[in-house]
C-alpha positions as YAML, in Angstrom:
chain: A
units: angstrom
residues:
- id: 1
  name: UNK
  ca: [11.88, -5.90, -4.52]
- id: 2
  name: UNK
  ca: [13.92, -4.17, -2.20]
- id: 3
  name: UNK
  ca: [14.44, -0.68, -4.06]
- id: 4
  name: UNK
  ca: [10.39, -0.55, -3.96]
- id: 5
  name: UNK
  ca: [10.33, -0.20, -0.39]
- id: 6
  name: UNK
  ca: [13.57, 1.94, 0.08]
- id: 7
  name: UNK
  ca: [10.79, 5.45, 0.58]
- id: 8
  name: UNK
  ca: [8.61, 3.39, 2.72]
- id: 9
  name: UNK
  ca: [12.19, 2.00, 5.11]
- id: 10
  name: UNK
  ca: [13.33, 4.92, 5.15]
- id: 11
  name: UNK
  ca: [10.24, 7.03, 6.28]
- id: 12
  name: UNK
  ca: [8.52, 4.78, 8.77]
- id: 13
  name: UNK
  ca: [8.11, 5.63, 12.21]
- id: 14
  name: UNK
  ca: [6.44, 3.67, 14.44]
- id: 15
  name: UNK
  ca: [3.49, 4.84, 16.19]
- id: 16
  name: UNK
  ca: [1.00, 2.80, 18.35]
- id: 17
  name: UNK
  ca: [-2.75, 3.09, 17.05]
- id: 18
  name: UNK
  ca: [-4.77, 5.89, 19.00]
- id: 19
  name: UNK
  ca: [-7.12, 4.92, 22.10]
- id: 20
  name: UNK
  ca: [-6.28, 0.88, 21.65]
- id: 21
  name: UNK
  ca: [-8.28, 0.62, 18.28]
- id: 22
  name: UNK
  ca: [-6.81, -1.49, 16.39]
- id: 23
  name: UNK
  ca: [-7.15, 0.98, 12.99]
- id: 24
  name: UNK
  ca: [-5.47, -0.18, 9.54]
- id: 25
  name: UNK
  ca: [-4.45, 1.88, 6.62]
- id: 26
  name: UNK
  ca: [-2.02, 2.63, 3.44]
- id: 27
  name: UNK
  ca: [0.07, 5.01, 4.73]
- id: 28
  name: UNK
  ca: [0.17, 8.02, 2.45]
- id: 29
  name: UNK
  ca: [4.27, 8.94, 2.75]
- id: 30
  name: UNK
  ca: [3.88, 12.12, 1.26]
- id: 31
  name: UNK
  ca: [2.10, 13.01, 4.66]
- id: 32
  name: UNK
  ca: [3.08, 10.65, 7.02]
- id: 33
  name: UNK
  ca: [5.22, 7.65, 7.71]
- id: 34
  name: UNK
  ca: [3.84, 7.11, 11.08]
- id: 35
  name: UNK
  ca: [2.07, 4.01, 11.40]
- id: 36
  name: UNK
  ca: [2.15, 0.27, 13.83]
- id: 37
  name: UNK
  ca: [2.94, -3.15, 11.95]
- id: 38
  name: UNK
  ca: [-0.34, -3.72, 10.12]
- id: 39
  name: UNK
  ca: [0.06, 0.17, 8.48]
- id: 40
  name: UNK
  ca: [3.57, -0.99, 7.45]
- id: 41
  name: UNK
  ca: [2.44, -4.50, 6.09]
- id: 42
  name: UNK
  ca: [-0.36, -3.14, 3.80]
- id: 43
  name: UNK
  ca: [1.81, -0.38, 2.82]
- id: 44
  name: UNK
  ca: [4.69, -2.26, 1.67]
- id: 45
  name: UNK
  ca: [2.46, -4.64, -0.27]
- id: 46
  name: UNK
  ca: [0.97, -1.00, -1.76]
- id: 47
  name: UNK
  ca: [4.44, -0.50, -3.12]
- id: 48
  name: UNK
  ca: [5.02, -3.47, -4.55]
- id: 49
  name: UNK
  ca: [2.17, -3.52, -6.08]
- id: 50
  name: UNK
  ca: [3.12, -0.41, -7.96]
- id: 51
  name: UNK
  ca: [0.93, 1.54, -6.20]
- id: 52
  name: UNK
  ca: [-1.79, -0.11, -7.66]
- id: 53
  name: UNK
  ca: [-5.17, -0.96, -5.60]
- id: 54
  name: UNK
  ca: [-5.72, -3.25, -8.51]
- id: 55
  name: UNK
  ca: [-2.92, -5.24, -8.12]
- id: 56
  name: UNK
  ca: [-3.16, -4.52, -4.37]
- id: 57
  name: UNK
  ca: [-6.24, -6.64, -3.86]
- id: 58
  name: UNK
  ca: [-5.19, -8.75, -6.66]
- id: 59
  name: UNK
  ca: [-2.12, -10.02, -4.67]
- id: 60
  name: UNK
  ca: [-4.79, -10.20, -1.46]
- id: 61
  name: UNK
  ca: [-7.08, -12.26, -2.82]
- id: 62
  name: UNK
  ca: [-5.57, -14.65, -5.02]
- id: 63
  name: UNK
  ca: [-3.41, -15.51, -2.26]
- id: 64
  name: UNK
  ca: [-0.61, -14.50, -3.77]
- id: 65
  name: UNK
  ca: [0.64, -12.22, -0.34]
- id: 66
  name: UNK
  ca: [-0.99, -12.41, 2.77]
- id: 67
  name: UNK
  ca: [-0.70, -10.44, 6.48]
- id: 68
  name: UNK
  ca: [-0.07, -12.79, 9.24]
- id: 69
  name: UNK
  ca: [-1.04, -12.52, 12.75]
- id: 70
  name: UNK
  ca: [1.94, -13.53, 14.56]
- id: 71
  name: UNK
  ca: [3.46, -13.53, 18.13]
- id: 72
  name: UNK
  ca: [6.66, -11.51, 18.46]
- id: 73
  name: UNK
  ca: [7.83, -11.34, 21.88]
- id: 74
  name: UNK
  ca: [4.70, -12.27, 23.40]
- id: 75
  name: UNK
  ca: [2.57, -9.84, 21.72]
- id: 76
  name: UNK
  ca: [0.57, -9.47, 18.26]
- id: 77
  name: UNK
  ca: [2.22, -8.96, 15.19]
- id: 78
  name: UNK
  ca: [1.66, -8.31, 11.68]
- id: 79
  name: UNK
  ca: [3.91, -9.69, 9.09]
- id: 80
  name: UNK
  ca: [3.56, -9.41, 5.04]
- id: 81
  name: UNK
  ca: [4.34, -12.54, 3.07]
- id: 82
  name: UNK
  ca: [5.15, -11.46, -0.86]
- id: 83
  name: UNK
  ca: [6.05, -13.78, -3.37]
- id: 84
  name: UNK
  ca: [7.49, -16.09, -0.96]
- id: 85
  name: UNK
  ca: [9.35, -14.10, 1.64]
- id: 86
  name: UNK
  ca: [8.66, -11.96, 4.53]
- id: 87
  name: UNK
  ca: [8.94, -8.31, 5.92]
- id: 88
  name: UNK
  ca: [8.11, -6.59, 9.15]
- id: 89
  name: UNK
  ca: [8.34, -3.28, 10.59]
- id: 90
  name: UNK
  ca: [10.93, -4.01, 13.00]
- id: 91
  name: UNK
  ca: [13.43, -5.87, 10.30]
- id: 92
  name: UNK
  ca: [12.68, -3.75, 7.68]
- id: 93
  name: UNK
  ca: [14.72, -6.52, 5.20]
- id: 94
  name: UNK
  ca: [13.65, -10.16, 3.63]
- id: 95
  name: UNK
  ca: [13.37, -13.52, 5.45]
- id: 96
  name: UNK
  ca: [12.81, -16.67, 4.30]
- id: 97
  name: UNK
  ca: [10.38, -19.04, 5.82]
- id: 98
  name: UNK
  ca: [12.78, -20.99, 7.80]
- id: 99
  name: UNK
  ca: [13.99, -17.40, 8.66]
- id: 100
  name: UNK
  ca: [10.64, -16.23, 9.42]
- id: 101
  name: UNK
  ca: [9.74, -19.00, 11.57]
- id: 102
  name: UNK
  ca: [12.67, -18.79, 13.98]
- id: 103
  name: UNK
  ca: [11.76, -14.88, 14.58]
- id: 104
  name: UNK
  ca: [8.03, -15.75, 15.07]
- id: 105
  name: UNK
  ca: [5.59, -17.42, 16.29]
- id: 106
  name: UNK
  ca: [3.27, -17.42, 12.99]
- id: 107
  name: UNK
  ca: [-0.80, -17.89, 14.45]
- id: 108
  name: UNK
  ca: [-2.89, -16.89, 11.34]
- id: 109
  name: UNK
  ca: [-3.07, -15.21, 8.12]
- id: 110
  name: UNK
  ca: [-5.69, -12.95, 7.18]
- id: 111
  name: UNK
  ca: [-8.41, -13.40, 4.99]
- id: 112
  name: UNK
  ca: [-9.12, -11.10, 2.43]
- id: 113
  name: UNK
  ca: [-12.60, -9.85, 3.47]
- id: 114
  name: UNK
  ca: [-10.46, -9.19, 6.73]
- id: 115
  name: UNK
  ca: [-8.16, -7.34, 4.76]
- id: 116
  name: UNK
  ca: [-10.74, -5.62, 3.37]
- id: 117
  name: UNK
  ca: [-12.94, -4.44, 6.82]
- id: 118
  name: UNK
  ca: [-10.53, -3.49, 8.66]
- id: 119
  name: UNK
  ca: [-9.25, -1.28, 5.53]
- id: 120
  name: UNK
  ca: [-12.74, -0.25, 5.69]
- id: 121
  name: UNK
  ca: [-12.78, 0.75, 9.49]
- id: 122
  name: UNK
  ca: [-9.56, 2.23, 8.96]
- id: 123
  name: UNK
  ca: [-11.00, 4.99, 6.21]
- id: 124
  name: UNK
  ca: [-14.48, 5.33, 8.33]
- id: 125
  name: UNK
  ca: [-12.25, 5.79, 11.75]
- id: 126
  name: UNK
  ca: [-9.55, 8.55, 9.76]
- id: 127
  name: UNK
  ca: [-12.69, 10.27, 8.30]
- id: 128
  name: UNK
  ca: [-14.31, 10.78, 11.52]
- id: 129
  name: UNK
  ca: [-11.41, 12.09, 13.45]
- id: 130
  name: UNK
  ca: [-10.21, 14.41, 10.84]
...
């Protein structure tokens, strides 16, 4: 699992969302690694899904992986859950649940039609400020 992220670790920069929207998208690497926690969270799912919408929305909503809406430090989070473990932007590396729960304070996962409009506002919100 690890080696499908090592492009994704290695490029990501963190960067804030612009004017307190809260936008979300699949980082394209080949342009730009910059991106908050929800950005890294869909696009490390994106990679392990082979790059595959498909399997990409398969994984999303079969309930197979999932974002969560957590509390880190007192603020919002996003987390991905795949196939049992969990990965964040600021870890970069694998927890377990018991692991996962100690380092957060989990609140909610995400539905899928969620998932899928604020995907949607993401594209609309990148189109429009091209």
């Amino acid at each position: 699992m690890s080696n499908k992220l090592y492009i994704l670790n290695s490029l990501f920069k963190y960067k804030s969302d612009p004017n307190k929207k809260d936008v979300w998208n699949i980082l394209d690497l080949g342009v730009s690694g910059e991106g908050d926690c929800e950005d890294y969270a869909l696009t490390a799912l994106y990679y392990l899904s082979d790059k595959s919408l498909w399997k990409f929305w398969w994984e999303i909503l079969t309930f197979q992986s999932c974002i969560h809406f957590v509390k880190l430090g007192g603020a919002g989070h996003a987390v991905l859950e795949y196939d049992g473990l969990y990965i964040d932007n600021t870890k970069k590396s694998w927890m377990s649940d018991i692991e996962f729960k100690r380092y957060v304070v989990p609140v909610k996962r995400f539905m899928p039609w969620h998932v899928a409009r604020r995907l949607l506002t993401g594209k609309v919100y990148k189109m429009r400020n091209k």
